[in-house]
PAZAPA-4460 file (N, C-alpha, C; in steps of 0.05 Angstrom, whole numbers, plus 32768, in hexadecimal, padded with zeros to 4 digits):
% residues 71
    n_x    n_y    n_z   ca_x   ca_y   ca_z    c_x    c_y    c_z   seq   type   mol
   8011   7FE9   8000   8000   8000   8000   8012   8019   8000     1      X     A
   8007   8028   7FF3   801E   8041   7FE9   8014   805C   8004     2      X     A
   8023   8070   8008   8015   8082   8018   8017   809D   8003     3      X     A
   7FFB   80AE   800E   7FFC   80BF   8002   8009   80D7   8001     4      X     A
   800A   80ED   7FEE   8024   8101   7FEE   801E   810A   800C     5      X     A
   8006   810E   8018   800F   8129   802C   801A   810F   8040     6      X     A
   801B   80FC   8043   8023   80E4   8056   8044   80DF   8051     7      X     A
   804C   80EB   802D   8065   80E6   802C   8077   80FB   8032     8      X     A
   8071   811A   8033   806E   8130   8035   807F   8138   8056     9      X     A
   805E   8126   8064   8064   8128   8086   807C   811C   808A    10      X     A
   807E   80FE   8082   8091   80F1   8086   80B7   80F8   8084    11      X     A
   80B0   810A   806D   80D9   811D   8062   80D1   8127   8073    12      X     A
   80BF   8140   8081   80C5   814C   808F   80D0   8146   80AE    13      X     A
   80C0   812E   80BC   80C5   8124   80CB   80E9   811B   80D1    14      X     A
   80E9   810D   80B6   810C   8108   80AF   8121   8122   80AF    15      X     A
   8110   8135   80AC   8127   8150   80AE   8131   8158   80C2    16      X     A
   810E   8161   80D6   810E   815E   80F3   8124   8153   8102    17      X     A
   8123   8139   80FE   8133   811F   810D   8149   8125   8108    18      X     A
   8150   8128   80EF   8172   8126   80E4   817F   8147   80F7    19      X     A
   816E   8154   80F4   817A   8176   8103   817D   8175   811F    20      X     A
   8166   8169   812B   815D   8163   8149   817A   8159   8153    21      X     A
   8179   813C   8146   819F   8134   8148   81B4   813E   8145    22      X     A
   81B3   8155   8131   81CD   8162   8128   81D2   8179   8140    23      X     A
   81B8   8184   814D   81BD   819B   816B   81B2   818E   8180    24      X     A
   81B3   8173   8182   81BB   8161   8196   8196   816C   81A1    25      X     A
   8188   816B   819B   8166   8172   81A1   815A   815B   81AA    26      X     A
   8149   8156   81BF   813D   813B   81BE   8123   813F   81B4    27      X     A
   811B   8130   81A2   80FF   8139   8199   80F0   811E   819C    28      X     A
   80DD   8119   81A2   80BF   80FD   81A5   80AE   8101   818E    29      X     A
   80BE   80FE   8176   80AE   8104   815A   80B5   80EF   8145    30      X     A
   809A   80DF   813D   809C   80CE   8121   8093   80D6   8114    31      X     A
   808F   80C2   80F6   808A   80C5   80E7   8067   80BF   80E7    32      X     A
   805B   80AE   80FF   8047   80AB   8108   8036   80C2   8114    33      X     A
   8044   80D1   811C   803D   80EC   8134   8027   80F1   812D    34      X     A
   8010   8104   813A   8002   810E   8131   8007   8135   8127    35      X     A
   7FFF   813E   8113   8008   8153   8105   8016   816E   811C    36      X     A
   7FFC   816C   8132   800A   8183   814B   8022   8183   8154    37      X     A
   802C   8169   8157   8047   815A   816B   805F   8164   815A    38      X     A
   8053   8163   813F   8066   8166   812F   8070   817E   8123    39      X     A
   8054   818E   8121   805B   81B0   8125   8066   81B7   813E    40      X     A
   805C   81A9   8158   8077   81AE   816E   8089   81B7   816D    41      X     A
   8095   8194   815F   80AE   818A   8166   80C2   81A8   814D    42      X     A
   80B0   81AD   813A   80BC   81C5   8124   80BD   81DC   8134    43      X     A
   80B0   81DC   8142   80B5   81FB   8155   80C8   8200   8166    44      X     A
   80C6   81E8   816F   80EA   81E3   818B   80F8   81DB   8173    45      X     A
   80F0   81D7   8166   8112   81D0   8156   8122   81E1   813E    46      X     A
   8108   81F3   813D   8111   8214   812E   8118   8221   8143    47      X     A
   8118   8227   8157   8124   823D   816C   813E   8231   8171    48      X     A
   814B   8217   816C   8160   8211   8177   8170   8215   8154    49      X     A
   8167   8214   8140   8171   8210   8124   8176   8231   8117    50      X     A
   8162   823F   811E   8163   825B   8111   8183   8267   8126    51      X     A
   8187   8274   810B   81A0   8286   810D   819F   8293   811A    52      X     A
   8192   82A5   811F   8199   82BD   8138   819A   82B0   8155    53      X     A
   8194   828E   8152   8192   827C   816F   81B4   826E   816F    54      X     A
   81B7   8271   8151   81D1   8264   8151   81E1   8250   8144    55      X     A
   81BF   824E   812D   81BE   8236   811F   81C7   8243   8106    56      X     A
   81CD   8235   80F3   81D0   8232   80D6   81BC   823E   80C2    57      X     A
   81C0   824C   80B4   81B0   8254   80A2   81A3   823F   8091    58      X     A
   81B6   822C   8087   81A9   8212   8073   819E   820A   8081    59      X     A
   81A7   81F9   80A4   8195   81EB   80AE   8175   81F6   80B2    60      X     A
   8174   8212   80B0   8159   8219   80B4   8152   821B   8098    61      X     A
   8152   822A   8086   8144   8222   8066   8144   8202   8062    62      X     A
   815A   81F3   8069   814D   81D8   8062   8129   81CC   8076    63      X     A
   812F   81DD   8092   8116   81DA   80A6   80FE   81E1   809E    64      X     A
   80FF   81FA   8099   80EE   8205   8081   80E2   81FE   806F    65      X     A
   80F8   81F2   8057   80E6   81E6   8041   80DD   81CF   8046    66      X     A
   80E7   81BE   8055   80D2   81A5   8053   80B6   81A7   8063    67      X     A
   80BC   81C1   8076   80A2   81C9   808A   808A   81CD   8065    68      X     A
   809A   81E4   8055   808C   81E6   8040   807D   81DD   8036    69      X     A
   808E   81C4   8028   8080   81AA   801F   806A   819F   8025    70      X     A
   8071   8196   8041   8057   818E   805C   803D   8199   8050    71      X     A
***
């Protein structure tokens, strides 16, 4: 059974999340299961620690960004 775009959508984003979360050492309680709120959360604590004027990287946040996009 195939999933559909906005299911494949959630899912990169979730993978971006995760991969950044790890990269500024973040602990986040977020799958690819989550429900959509948990997951706008987990993007909110994990843009305050990623945006630049916090200390983070410019790419790492446009990459945060566009997959939020996508979503």
């Amino acid at each position: 059974m195939g999933v559909s775009l906005l299911q494949a959508t959630k899912r990169a984003f979730v993978k971006v999340i995760l991969a950044l979360a790890l990269q500024y050492e973040l602990a986040l309680k977020v799958n690819r299961d989550s429900e959509d709120k948990e997951v706008v959360a987990a993007y909110r604590r994990l843009s305050k620690k990623v945006h630049p004027d916090k200390g983070g990287r410019t790419e790492d946040q446009q990459k945060l960004q566009a997959a939020k996009d996508a979503w």
